[in-house]
PDB file as gemmi writes it, atoms N, CA and C in Angstrom:
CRYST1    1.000    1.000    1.000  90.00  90.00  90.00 P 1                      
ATOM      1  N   UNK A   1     -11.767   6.345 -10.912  1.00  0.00           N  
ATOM      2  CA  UNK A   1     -10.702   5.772 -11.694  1.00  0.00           C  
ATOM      3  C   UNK A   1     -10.812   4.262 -11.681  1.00  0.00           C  
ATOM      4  N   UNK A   2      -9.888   3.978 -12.577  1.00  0.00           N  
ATOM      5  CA  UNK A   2     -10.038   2.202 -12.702  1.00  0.00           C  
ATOM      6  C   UNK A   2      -8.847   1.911 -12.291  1.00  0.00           C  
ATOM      7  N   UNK A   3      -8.931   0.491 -12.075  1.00  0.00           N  
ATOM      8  CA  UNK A   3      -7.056   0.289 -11.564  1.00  0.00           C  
ATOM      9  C   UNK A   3      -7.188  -1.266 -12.803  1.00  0.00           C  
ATOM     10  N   UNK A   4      -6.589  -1.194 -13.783  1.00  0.00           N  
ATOM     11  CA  UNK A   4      -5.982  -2.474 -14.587  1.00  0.00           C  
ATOM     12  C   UNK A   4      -5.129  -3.131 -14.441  1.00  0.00           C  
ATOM     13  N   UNK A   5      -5.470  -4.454 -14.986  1.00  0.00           N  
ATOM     14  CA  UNK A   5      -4.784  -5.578 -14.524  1.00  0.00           C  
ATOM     15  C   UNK A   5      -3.581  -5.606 -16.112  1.00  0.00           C  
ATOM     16  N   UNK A   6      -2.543  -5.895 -15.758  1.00  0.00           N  
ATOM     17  CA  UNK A   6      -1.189  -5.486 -17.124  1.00  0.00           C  
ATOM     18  C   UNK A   6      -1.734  -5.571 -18.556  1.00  0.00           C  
ATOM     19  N   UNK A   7      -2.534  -6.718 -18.646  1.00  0.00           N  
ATOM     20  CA  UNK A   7      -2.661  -7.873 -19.750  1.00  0.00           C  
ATOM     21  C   UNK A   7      -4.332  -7.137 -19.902  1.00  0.00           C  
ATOM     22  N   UNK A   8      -4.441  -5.847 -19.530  1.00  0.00           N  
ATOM     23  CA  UNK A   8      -5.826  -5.375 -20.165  1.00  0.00           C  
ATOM     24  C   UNK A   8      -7.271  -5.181 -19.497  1.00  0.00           C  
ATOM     25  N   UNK A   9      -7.584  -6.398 -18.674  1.00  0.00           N  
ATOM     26  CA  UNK A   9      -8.926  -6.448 -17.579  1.00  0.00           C  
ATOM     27  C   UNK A   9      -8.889  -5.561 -16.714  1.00  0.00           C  
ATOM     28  N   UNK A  10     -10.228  -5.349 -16.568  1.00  0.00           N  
ATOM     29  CA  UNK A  10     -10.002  -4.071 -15.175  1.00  0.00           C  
ATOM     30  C   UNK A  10     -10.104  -5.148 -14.160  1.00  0.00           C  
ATOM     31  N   UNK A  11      -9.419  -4.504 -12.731  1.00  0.00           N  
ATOM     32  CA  UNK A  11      -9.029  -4.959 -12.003  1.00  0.00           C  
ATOM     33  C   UNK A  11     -10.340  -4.906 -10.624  1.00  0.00           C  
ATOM     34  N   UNK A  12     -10.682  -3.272 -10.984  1.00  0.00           N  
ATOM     35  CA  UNK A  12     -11.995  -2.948 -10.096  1.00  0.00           C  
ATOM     36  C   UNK A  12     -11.924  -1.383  -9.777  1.00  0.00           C  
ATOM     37  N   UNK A  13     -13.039  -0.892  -9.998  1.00  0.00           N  
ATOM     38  CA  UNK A  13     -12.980   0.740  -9.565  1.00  0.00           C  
ATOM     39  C   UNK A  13     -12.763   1.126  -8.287  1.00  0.00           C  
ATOM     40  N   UNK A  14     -11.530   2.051  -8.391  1.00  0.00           N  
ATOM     41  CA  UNK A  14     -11.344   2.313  -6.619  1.00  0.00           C  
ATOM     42  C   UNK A  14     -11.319   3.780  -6.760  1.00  0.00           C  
ATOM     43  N   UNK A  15     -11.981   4.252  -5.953  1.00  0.00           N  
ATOM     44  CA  UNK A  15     -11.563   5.790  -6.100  1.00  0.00           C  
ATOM     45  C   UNK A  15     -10.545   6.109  -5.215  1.00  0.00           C  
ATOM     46  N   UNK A  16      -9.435   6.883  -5.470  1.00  0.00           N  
ATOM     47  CA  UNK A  16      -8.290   6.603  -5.189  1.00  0.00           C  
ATOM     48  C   UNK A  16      -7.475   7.879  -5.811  1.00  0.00           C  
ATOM     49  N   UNK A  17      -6.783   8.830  -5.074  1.00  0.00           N  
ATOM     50  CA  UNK A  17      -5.874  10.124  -5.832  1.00  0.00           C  
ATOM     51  C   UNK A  17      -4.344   9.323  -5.803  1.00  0.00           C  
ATOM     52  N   UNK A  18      -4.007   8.357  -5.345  1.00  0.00           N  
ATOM     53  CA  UNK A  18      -2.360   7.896  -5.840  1.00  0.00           C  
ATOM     54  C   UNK A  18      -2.271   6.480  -5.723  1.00  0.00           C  
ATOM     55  N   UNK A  19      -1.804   5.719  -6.677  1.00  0.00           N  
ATOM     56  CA  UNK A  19      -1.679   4.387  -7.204  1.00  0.00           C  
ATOM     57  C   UNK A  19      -0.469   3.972  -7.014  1.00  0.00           C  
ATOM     58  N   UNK A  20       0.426   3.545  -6.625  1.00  0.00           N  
ATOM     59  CA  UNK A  20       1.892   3.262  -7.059  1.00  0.00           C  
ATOM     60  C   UNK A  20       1.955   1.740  -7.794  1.00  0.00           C  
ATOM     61  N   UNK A  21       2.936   1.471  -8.157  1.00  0.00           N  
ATOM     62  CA  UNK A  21       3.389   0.797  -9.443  1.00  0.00           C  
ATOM     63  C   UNK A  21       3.436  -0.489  -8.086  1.00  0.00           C  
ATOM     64  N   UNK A  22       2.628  -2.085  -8.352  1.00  0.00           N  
ATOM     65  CA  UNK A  22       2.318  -3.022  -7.427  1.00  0.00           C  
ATOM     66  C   UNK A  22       3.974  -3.658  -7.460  1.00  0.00           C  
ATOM     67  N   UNK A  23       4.168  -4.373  -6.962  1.00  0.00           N  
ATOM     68  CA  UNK A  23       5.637  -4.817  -6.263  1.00  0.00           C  
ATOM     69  C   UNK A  23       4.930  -6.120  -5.167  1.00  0.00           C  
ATOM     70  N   UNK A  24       6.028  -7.368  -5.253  1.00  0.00           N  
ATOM     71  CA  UNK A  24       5.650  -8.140  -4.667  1.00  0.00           C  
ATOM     72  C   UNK A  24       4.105  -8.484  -4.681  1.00  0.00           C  
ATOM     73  N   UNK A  25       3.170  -8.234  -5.115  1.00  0.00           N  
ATOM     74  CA  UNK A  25       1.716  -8.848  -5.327  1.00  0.00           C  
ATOM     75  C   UNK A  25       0.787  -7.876  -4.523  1.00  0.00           C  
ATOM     76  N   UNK A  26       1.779  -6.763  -4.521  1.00  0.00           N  
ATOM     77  CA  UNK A  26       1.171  -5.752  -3.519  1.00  0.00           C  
ATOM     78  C   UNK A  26       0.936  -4.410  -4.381  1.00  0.00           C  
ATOM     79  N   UNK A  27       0.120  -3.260  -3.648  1.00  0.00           N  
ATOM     80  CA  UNK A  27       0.395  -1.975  -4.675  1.00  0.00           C  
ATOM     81  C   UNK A  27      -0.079  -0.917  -3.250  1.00  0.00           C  
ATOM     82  N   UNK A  28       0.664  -0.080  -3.494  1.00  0.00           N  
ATOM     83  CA  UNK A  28      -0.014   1.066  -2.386  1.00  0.00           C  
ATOM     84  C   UNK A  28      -0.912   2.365  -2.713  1.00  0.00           C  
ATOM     85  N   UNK A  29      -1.881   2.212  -1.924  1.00  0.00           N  
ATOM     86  CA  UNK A  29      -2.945   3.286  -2.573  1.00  0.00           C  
ATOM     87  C   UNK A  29      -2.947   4.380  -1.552  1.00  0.00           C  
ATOM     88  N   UNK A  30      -3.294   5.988  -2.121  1.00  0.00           N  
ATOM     89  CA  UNK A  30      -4.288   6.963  -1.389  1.00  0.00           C  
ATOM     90  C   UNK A  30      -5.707   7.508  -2.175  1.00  0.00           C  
ATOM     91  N   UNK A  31      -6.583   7.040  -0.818  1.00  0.00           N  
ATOM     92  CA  UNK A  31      -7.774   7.559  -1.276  1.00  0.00           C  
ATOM     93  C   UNK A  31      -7.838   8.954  -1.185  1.00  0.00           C  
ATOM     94  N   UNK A  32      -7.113  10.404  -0.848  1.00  0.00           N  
ATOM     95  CA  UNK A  32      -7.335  10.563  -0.728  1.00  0.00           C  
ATOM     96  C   UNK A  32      -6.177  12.285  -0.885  1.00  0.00           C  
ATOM     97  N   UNK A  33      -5.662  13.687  -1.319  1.00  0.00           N  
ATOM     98  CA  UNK A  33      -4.839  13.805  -1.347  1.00  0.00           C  
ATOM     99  C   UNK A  33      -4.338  13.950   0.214  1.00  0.00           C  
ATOM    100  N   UNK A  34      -4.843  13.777   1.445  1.00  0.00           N  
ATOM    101  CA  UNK A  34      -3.894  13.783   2.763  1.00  0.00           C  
ATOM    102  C   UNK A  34      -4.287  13.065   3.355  1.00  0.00           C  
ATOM    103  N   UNK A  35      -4.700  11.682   3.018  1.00  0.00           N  
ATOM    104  CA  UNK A  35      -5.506  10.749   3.298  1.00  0.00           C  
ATOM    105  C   UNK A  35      -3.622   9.390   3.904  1.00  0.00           C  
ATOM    106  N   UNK A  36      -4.255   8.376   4.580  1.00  0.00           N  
ATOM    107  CA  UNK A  36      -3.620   7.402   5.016  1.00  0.00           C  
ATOM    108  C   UNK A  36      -3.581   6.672   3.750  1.00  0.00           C  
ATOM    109  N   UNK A  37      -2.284   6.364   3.790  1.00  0.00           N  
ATOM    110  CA  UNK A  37      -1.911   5.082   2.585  1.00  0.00           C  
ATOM    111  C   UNK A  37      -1.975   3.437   3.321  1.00  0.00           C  
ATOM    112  N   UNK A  38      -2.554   2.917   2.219  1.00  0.00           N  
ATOM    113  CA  UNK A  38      -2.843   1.333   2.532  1.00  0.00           C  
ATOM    114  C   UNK A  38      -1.992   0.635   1.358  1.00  0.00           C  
ATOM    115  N   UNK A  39      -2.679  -1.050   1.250  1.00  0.00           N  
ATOM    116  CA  UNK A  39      -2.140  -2.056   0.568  1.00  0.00           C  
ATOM    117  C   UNK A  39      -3.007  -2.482   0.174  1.00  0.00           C  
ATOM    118  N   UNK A  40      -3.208  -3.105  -1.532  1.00  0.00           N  
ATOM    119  CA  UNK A  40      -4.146  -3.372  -2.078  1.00  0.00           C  
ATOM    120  C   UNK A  40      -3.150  -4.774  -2.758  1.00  0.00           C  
ATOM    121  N   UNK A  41      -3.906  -5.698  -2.611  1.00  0.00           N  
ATOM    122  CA  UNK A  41      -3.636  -7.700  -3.275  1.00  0.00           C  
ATOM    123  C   UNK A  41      -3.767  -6.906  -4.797  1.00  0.00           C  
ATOM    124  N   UNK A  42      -3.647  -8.269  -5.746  1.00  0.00           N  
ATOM    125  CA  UNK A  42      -3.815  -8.129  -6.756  1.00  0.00           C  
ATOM    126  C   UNK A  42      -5.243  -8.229  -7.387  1.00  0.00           C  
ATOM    127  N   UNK A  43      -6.151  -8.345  -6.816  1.00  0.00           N  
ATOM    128  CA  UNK A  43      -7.640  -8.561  -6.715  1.00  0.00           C  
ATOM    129  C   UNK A  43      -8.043  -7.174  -6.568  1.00  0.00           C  
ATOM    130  N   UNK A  44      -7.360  -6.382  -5.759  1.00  0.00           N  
ATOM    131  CA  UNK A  44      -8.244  -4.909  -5.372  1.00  0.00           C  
ATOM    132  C   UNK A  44      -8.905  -4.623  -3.980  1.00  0.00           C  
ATOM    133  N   UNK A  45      -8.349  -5.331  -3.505  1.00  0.00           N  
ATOM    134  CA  UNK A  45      -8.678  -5.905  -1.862  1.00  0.00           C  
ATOM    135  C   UNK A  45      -7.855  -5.174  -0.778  1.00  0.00           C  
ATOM    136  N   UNK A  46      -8.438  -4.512  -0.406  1.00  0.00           N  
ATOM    137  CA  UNK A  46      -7.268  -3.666   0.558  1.00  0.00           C  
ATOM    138  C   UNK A  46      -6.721  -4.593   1.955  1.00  0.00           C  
ATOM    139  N   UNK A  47      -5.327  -4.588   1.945  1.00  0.00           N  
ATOM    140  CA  UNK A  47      -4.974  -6.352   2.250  1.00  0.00           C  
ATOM    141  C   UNK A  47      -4.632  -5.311   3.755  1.00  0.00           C  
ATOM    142  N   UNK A  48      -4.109  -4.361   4.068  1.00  0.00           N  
ATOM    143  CA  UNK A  48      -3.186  -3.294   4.950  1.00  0.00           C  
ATOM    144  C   UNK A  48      -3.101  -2.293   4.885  1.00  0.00           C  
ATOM    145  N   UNK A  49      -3.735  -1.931   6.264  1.00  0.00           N  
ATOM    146  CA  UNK A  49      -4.252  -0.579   6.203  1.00  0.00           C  
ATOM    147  C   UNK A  49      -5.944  -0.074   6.311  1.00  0.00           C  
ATOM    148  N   UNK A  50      -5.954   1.082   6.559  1.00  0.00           N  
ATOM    149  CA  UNK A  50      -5.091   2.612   5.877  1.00  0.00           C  
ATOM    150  C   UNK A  50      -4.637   2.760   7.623  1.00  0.00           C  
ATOM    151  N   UNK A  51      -3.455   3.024   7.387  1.00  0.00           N  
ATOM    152  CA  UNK A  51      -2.732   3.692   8.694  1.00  0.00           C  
ATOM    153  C   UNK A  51      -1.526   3.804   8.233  1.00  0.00           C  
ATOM    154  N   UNK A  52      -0.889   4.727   7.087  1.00  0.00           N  
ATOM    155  CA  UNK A  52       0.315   5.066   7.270  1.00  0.00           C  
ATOM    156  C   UNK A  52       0.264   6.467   6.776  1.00  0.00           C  
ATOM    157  N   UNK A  53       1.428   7.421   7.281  1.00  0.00           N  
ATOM    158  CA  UNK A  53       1.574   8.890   6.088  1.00  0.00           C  
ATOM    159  C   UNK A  53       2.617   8.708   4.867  1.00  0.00           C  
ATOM    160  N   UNK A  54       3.431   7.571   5.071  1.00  0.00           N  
ATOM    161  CA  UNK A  54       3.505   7.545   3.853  1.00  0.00           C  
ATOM    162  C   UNK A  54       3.611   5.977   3.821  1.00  0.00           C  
ATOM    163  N   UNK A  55       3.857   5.116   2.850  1.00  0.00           N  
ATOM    164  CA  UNK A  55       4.569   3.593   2.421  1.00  0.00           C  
ATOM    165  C   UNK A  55       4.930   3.478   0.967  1.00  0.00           C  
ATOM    166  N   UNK A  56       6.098   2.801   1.032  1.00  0.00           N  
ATOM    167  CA  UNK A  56       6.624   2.152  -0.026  1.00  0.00           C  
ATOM    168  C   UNK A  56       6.608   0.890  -0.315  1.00  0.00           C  
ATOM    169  N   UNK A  57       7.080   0.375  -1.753  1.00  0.00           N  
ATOM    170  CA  UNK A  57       6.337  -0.862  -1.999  1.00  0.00           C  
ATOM    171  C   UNK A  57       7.267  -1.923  -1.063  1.00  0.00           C  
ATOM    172  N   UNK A  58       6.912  -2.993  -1.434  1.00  0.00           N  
ATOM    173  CA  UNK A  58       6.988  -4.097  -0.951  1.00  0.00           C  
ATOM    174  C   UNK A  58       8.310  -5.045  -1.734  1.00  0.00           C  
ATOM    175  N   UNK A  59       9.518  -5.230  -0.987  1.00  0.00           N  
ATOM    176  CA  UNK A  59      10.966  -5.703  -1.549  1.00  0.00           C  
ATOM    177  C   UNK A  59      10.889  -6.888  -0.354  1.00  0.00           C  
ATOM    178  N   UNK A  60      10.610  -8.587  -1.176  1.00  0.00           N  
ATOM    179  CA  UNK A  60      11.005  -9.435  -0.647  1.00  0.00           C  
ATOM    180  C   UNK A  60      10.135  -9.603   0.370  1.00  0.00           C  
ATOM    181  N   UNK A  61       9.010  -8.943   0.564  1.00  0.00           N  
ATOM    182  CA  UNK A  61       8.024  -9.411   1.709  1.00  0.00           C  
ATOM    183  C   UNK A  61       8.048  -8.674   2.631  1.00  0.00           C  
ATOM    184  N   UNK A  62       9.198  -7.281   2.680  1.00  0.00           N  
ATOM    185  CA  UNK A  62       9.074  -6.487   3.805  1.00  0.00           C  
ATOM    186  C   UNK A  62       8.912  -4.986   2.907  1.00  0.00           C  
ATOM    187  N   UNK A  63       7.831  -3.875   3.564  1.00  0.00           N  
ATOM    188  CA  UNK A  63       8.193  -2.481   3.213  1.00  0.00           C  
ATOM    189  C   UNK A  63       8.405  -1.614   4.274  1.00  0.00           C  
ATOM    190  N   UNK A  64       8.779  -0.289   3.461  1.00  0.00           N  
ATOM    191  CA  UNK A  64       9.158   0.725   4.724  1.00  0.00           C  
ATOM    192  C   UNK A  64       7.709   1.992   4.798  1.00  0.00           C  
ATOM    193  N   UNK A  65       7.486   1.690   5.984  1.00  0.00           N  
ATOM    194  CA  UNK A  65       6.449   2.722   6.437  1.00  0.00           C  
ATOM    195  C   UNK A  65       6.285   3.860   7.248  1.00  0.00           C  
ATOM    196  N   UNK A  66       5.983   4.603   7.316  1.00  0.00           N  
ATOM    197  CA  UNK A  66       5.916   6.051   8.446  1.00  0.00           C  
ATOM    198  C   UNK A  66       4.719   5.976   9.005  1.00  0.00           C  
ATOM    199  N   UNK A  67       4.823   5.994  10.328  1.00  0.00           N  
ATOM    200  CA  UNK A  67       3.518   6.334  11.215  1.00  0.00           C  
ATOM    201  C   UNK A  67       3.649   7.200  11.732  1.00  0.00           C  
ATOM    202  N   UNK A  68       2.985   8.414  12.721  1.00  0.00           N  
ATOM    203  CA  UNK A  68       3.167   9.233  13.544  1.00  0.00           C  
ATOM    204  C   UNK A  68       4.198   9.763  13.446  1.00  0.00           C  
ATOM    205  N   UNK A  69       4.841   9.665  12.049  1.00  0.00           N  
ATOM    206  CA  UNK A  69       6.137  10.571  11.668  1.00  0.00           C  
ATOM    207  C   UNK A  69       7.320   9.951  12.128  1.00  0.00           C  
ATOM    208  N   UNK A  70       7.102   8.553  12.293  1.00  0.00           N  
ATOM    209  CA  UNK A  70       8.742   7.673  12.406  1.00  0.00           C  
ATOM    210  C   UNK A  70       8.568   6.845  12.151  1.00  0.00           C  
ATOM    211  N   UNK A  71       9.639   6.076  11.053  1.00  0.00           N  
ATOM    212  CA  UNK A  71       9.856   4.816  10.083  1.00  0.00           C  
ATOM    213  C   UNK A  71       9.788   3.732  10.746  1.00  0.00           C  
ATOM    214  N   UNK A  72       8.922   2.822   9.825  1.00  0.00           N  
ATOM    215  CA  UNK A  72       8.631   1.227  10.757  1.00  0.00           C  
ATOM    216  C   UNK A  72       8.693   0.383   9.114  1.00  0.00           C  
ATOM    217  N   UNK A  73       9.384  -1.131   9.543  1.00  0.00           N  
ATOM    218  CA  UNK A  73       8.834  -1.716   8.805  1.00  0.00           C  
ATOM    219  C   UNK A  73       7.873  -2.670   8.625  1.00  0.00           C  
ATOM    220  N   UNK A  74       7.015  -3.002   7.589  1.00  0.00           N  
ATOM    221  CA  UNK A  74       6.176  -4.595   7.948  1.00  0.00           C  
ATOM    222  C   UNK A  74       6.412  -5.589   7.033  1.00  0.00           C  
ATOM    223  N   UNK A  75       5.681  -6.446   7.471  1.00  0.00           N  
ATOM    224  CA  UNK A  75       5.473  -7.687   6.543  1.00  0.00           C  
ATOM    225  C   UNK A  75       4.251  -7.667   5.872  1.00  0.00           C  
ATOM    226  N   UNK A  76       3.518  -8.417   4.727  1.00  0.00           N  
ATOM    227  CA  UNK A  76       2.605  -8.502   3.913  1.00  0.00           C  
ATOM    228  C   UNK A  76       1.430  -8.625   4.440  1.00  0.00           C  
ATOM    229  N   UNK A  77       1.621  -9.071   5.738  1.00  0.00           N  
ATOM    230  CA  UNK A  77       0.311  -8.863   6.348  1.00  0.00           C  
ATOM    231  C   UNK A  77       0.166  -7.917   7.134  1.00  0.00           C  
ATOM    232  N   UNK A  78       1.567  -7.064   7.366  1.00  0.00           N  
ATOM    233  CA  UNK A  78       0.508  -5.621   7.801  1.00  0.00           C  
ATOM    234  C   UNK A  78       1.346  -5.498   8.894  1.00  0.00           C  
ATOM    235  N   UNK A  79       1.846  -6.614   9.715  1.00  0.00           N  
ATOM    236  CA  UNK A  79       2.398  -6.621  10.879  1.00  0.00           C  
ATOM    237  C   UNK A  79       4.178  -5.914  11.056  1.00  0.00           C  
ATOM    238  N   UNK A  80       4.271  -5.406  12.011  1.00  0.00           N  
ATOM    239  CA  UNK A  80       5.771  -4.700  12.133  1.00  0.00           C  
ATOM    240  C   UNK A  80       6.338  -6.018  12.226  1.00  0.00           C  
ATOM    241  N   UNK A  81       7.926  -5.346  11.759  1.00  0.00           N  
ATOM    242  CA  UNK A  81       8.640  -6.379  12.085  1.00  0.00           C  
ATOM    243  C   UNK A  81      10.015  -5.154  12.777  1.00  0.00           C  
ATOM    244  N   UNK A  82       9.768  -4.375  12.408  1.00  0.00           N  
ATOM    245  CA  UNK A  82      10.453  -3.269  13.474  1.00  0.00           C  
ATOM    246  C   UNK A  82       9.738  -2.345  13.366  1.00  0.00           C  
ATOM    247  N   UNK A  83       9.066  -1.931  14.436  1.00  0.00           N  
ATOM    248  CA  UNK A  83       8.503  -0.988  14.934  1.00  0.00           C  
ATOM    249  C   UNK A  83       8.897   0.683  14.789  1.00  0.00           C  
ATOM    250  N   UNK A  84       7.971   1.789  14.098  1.00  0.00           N  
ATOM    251  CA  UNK A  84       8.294   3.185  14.073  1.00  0.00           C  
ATOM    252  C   UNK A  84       9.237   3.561  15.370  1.00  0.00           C  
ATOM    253  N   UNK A  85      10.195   4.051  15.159  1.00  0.00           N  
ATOM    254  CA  UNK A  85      11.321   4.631  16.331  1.00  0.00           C  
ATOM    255  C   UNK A  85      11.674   5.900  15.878  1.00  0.00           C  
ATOM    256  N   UNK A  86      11.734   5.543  15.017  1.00  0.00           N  
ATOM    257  CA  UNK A  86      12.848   7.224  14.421  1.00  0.00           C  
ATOM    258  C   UNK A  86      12.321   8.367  13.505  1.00  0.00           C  
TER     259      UNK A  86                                                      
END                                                                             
């Protein structure tokens, strides 16, 4: 598959079974269908990750993530800013 840039250019071939809609300069990918979800820049650059089962996008510089089956959040670079607990 291709991943495009809004305005038409491809962005770069990623093979990839789920794309979500980019947020904050971010987009979350799976390579894979039970594969770890990561973070891809606007370049196509996998910025974070792959280590989650699931993530959502990115609101204001923080998203919400699942590891080992309890919710954590991070920042854009990947780092918790509260740690999976629950």
């Amino acid at each position: 598959m291709e991943l495009w840039r809004i305005y038409g250019s491809i962005l770069g071939e990623i093979s990839y079974s789920f794309c979500e809609d980019f947020s904050d300069g971010m987009g979350e990918i799976q390579l894979d269908t039970y594969g770890l979800w990561r973070y891809i820049d606007s370049t196509g650059k996998v910025v974070v990750g792959p280590k989650f089962e699931f993530a959502y996008q990115f609101n204001n510089g923080i998203a919400e993530v699942w590891q080992n089956g309890k919710l954590g959040y991070i920042n854009k670079s990947g780092k918790f800013i509260w740690k999976p607990t629950y």
